[in-house]
N, C-alpha and C positions, 0 to 999 in steps of 0.2 A: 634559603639556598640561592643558589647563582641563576641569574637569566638564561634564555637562551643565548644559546653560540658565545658565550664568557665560558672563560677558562677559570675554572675552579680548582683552586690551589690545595692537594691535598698533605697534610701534614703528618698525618697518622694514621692506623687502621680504624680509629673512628670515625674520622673524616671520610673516609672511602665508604663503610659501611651507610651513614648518617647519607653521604649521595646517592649511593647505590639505592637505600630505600627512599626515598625523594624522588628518584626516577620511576623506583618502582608506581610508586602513588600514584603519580602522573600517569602512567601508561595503565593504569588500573581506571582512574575516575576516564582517561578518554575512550577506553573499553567501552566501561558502562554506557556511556553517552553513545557508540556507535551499537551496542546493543541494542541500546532502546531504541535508535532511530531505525533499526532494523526491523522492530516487532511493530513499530507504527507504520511502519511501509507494507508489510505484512498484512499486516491489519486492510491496511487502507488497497490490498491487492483484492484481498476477500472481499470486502465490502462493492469494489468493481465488477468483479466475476459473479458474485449474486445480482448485484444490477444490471448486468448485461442480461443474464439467465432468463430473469425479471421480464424484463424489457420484449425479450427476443417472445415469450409463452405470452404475453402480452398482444404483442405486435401477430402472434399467430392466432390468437381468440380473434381480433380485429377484420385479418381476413376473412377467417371462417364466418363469422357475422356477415361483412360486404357479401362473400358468397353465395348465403344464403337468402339476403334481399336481394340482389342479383335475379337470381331463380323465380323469388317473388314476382320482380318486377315481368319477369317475362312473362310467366303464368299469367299475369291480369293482365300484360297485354295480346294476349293471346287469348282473353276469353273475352274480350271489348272487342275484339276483332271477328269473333261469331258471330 
């Protein structure tokens, strides 16, 4: 079939048919390709929002820890201090 932006010389109803599908294919395989670049973005959106999730119950165990040596530290120095 014709390149882009060339003029394609049509002669007959099969010629037109034979382009029309030719476009079609085209417009169907670059579908595909933006489908699937969509479910990998997707993909790759989940996979962020679980590691933020992650990250965040993480970072919140972390404090609760400091917290509670925190509390430690003062207890013993408040019984050296008796």
């Amino acid at each position: 079939m014709a390149k882009k932006k060339n003029i394609v010389p049509i002669n007959s109803m099969r010629d037109l048919v034979d382009l029309v599908n030719h476009n079609s294919q085209v417009l169907d395989r670059r579908t595909k390709k933006l489908v699937k670049s969509a479910r990998n973005v997707k993909i790759l959106c989940f996979i962020a929002v679980g590691y933020a999730i992650y990250t965040a119950i993480e970072c919140r165990k972390q404090e609760e820890q400091l917290y509670q040596l925190s509390i430690k530290v003062k207890k013993l120095e408040h019984n050296e201090g008796e």
